[in-house]
C-alpha positions, -999 to 999 in steps of 0.1 A, spaced: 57 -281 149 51 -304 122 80 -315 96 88 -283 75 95 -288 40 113 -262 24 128 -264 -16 147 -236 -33 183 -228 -45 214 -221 -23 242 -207 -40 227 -216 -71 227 -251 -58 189 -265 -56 184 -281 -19 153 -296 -3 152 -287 39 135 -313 61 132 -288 92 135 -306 125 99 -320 134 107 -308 172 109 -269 161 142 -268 181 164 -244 166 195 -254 175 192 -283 162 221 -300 144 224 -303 101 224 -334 79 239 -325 50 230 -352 20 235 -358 -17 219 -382 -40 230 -410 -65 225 -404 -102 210 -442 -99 177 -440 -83 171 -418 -58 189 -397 -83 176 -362 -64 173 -342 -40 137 -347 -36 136 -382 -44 164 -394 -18 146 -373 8 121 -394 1 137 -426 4 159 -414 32 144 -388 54 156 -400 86 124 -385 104 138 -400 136 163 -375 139 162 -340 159 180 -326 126 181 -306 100 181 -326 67 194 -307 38 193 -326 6 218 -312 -23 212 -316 -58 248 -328 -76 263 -305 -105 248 -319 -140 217 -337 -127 177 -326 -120 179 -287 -125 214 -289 -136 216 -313 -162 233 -304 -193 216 -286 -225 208 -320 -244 192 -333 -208 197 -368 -200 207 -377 -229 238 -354 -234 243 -368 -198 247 -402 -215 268 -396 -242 291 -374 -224 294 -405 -204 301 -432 -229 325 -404 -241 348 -408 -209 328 -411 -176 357 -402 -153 368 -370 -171 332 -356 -185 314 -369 -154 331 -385 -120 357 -362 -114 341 -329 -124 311 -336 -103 326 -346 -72 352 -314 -74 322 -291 -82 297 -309 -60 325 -308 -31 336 -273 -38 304 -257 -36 297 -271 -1 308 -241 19 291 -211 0 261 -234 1 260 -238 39 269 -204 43 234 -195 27 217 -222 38 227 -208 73 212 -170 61 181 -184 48 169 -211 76 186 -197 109 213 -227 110 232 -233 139 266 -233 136 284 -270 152 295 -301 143 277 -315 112 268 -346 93 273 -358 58 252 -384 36 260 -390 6 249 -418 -17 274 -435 -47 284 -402 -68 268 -386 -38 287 -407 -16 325 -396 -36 310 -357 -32 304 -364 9 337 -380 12 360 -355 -4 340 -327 19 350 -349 49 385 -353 37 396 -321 29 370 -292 16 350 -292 54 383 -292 75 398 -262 51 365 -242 58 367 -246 93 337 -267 96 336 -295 119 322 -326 111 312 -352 135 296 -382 112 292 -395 81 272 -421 64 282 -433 28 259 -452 12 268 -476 -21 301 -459 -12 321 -451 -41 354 -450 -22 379 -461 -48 369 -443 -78 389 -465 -102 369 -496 -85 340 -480 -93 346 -471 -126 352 -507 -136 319 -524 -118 304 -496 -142 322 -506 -172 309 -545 -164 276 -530 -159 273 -517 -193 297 -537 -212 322 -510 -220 363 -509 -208 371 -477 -195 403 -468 -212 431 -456 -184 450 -429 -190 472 -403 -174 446 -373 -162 418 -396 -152 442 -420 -130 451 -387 -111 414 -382 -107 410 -419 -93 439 -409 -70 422 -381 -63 391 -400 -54 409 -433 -39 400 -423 0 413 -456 13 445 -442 3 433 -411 17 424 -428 52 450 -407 72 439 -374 63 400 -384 70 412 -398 102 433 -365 109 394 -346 103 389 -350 140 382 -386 136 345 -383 125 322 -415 127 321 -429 93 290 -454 84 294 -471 51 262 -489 39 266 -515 11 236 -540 -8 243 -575 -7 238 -577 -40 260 -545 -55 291 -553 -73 313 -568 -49 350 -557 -62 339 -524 -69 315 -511 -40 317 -540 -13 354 -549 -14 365 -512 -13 338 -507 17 357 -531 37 393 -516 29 382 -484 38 364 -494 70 395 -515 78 422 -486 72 402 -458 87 397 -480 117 436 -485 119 443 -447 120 410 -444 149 416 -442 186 383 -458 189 378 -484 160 341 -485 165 336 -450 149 340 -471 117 310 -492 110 301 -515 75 266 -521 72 253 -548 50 215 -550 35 200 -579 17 185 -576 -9 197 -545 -24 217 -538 -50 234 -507 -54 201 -485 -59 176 -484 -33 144 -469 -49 128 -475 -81 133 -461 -116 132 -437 -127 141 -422 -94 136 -386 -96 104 -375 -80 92 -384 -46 82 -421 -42 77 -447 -14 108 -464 0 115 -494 -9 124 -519 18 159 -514 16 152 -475 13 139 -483 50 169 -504 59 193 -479 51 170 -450 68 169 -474 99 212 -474 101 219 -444 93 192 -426 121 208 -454 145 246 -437 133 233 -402 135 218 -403 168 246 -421 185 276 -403 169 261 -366 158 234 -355 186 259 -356 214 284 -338 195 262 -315 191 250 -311 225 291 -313 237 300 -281 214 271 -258 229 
């Protein structure tokens, strides 16, 4: 059977299903979600990261308030409600909505495509990345789902980090204040390292560009793959991956529809189907 690909909405969520090339239908899921820097959707990241050397299903998720779901105004109400305060209008409300609509979404997803059920795999780039963290910390374990991997890509692990390289970026000072702190706290999962770790342990790959900003997406990389490690029976289910040349996208603007990968689009692709394969298919094979 050749690669099946399948678009449409789930739970009101759009998606975009790679179907395993193989045909096997037990095969195990990849769950992904994109960056709102380029790939910034569903179809574009598969593009850039289809991991076609995996025996998977990979399901790519559009985040709340991006492609189909931007806000009336489109990209550029996106912008201003950004500049207006990017943590309370835009970080935090994403990754809670993006997170919490993970289990009705699978649960369809299951309906519509004949999913098995077993251990799973989360992708998740920057924004995507925060979304695919907070399922592994505490939305998949509540539902009952197992998950055996993860790969975080331009991980924004320490939301408050994040917020800041973004501020240099632009040339704006985010302006601190009670409710969004407890949203970084919220989204600080090197503080949250214990309770990943108490997820069943799942092998965690964090992917970072030589060239992103180094206190707010490398440095925080390093803590976390240094405290999850700490927690692990087996520190080498925590992996930091480092790619020249790339920055903290890895396709070009303006990112949305399908395009050719860029080199470090193929650098990334080569890790994580290197994680996968080591740390999800026999997890997979182990719960049947």
């Amino acid at each position: 059977m050749s690669m099946q690909t399948i678009r449409g909405t789930a739970a009101a969520v759009p998606f975009l299903a790679l179907a395993p090339a193989s045909g096997n239908p037990a095969a195990p899921v990849v769950v992904a979600w994109h960056l709102m820097d380029p790939p910034r959707s569903e179809a574009a990241i598969a593009a850039a990261l289809p991991l076609s050397g995996l025996d998977a299903w990979r399901i790519y998720l559009g985040l709340p308030m991006c492609g189909e779901r931007l806000p009336e105004g489109g990209a550029e109400e996106l912008m201003r409600l950004g500049y207006q305060d990017a943590v309370m209008n835009l970080q935090g409300p994403i990754a809670a909505q993006g997170a919490a609509e993970f289990p009705a979404v699978l649960a369809a997803l299951r309906s519509r495509l004949g999913l098995q059920r077993g251990p799973l795999a989360l992708v998740g780039g920057s924004m995507g990345s925060a979304v695919a963290a907070l399922v592994l910390t505490e939305i998949a374990p509540a539902a009952g789902e197992p998950v055996a991997a993860a790969v975080l890509i331009s991980p924004m692990v320490q939301l408050r980090a994040a917020v800041d390289a973004t501020g240099r970026r632009f040339g704006v000072t985010y302006p601190w204040a009670a409710q969004s702190l407890e949203v970084a706290a919220h989204l600080d999962f090197v503080a949250r390292a214990q309770e990943t770790a108490g997820a069943g342990q799942p092998a965690v790959q964090l992917i970072v560009g030589a060239d992103d900003d180094a206190a707010g997406f490398f440095e925080p990389a390093q803590r976390l793959q240094a405290t999850l490690a700490a927690h692990y029976d087996d520190p080498t289910r925590v992996e930091l991956v480092v790619v020249p040349d790339m920055g903290h996208a890895f396709a070009e603007e303006p990112g949305i529809d399908p395009a050719p990968q860029t080199s470090a689009a193929a650098a990334v692709d080569r890790h994580a189907t290197r994680w996968l394969q080591q740390h999800l298919l026999p997890a997979a094979m182990s719960s049947r």
